[in-house]
C-alpha positions, -999 to +999 in steps of 0.1 A: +831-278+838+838-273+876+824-245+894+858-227+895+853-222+862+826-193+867+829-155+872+800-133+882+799-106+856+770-085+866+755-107+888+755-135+861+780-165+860+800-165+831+824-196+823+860-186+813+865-218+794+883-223+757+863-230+727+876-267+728+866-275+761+833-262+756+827-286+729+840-315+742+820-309+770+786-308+752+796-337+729+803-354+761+767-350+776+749-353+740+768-395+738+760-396+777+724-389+769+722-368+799+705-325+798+733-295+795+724-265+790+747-243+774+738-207+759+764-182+745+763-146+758+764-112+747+759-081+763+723-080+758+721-116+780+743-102+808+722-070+806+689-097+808+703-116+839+712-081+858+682-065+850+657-100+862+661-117+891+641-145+873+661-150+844+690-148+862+679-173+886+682-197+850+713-181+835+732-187+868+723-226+867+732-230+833+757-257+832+779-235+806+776-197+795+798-185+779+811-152+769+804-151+733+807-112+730+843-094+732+829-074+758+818-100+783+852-117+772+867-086+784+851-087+817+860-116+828+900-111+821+894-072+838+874-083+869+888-118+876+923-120+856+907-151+833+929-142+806+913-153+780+926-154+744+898-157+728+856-154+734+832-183+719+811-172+694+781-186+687+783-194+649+815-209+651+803-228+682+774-245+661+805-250+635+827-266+660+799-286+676+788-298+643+822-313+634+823-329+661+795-345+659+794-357+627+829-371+636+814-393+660+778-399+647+760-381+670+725-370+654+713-333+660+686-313+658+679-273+657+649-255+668+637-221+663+645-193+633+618-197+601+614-227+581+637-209+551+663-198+573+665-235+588+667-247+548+696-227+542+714-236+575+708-271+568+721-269+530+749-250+540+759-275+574+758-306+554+779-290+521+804-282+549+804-309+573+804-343+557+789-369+573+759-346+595+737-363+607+706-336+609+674-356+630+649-328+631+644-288+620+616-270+636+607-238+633+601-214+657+566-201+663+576-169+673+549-170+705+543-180+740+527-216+735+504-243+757+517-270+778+506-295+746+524-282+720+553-278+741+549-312+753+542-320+712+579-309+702+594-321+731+582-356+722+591-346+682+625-335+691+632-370+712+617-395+690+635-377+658+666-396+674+687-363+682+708-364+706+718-327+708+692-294+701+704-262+688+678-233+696+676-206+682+648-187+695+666-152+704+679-139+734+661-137+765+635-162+747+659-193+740+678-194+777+639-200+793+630-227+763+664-243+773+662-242+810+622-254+807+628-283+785+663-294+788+652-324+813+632-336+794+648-343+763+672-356+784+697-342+756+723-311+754+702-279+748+727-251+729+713-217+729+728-201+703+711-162+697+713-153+658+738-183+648+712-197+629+706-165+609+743-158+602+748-189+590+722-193+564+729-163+551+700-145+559+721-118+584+751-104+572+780-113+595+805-080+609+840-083+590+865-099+614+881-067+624+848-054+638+850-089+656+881-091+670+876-051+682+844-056+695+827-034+673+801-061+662+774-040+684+778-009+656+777-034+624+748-047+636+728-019+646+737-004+612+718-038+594+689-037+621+686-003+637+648+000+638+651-034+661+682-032+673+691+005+688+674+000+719+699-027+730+726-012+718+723+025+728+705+018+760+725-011+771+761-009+761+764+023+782+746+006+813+766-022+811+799+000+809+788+018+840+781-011+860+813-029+850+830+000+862+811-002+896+815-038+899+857-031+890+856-004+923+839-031+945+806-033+940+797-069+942+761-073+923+739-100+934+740-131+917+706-150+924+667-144+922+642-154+946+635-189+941+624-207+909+609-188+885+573-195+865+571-217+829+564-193+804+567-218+773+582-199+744+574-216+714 
């Protein structure tokens, strides 16, 4: 992607790119064998990236993010004109990437989630997509971890013969685990939010009209509100307000103070 293809929305560099082009750019760097970090975003991961300099220090460096909810689709055509028809969502992203990659042998792997979830995703990927190559699954911890068992699934992850890592460790948690490690696997890092849970099956996934509407935000706090309410009550009004501000001139900042700590998320 070339760096005209990025809009500040909040302070945090969004790329107003089609669905197509983001795949064939990560398939591109997965047969390259070079890093790529790519995460989908929400409102929650804007809202993350405005809120911490840190975290958007990563976000911004990203080599693709992409607006995966209508809202930050929304943005981008209000604030900068992008005119985009459509926003990226993550599950269909992993679908996309999937095809593509089975098309042209390209071995993947996913990270994070619980061992059953990553069953079910695998069973349902390879009934869909003939000819998946699937390397590794690894489950997520669901913890800060030390530098050796990072260092342990790194060198799991690259000698499984991957070539391209799904995580998905959950939003602000899987942007840090692909900006850590993405150099070295030396492979495309995709971070992907609740993709993996939608598409085993374990999370019920909004009806398309709640999609296209951007109404997703009240399906799902209606499946999850004990978790859930804070960042949808809390947020979604503060990041109204500050679109608004940003739409009458406000220009947020869009960088942190330097290089921010490891924290390992395992």
């Amino acid at each position: 992607m070339t760096p005209s293809s990025k809009s500040s929305v909040l302070g945090v560099l969004i790329d107003s790119v089609t669905m197509d082009r983001a795949v064939g750019a990560v398939v591109h760097a997965a047969q390259a064998g070079v890093p790529f970090r790519v995460t989908a975003l929400a409102v929650h991961g804007v809202m993350c990236g405005r809120a911490d300099p840190a975290m958007r220090y990563r976000l911004n460096r990203f080599d693709l993010a992409l607006p995966d909810g209508q809202p930050v689709r929304w943005a981008l055509n209000l604030l900068h004109g992008r005119r985009l028809a459509e926003r990226v969502y993550g599950p269909h992203l992993v679908m996309a990437v999937c095809r593509e990659t089975a098309r042209r042998g390209v071995p993947v792997a996913f990270f994070g989630s619980t061992a059953d979830d990553l069953s079910r995703l695998s069973a349902r990927l390879c009934a869909e997509v003939p000819g998946l190559r699937i390397a590794a699954l690894e489950p997520s911890r669901f913890a800060a971890v030390d530098q050796e068992t990072e260092r342990a699934l790194v060198e799991r992850l690259k000698a499984s013969g991957a070539r391209l890592v799904f995580c998905g460790l959950g939003c602000p948690r899987q942007e840090v685990w692909a900006w850590e490690n993405a150099g070295a696997l030396g492979m495309p890092v995709l971070a992907v939010g609740a993709a993996f849970r939608f598409l085993a099956g374990s999370l019920p996934m909004a009806p398309p009209w709640m999609q296209r509407t951007g109404l997703e935000w009240l399906f799902r706090l209606a499946s999850e509100p004990r978790r859930l309410w804070p960042r949808y009550l809390l947020l979604n009004p503060l990041y109204i307000w500050h679109l608004l501000r940003q739409a009458a001139g406000w220009r947020p900042p869009q960088d942190g103070g330097g290089e921010p700590p490891r924290l390992r998320y395992g």
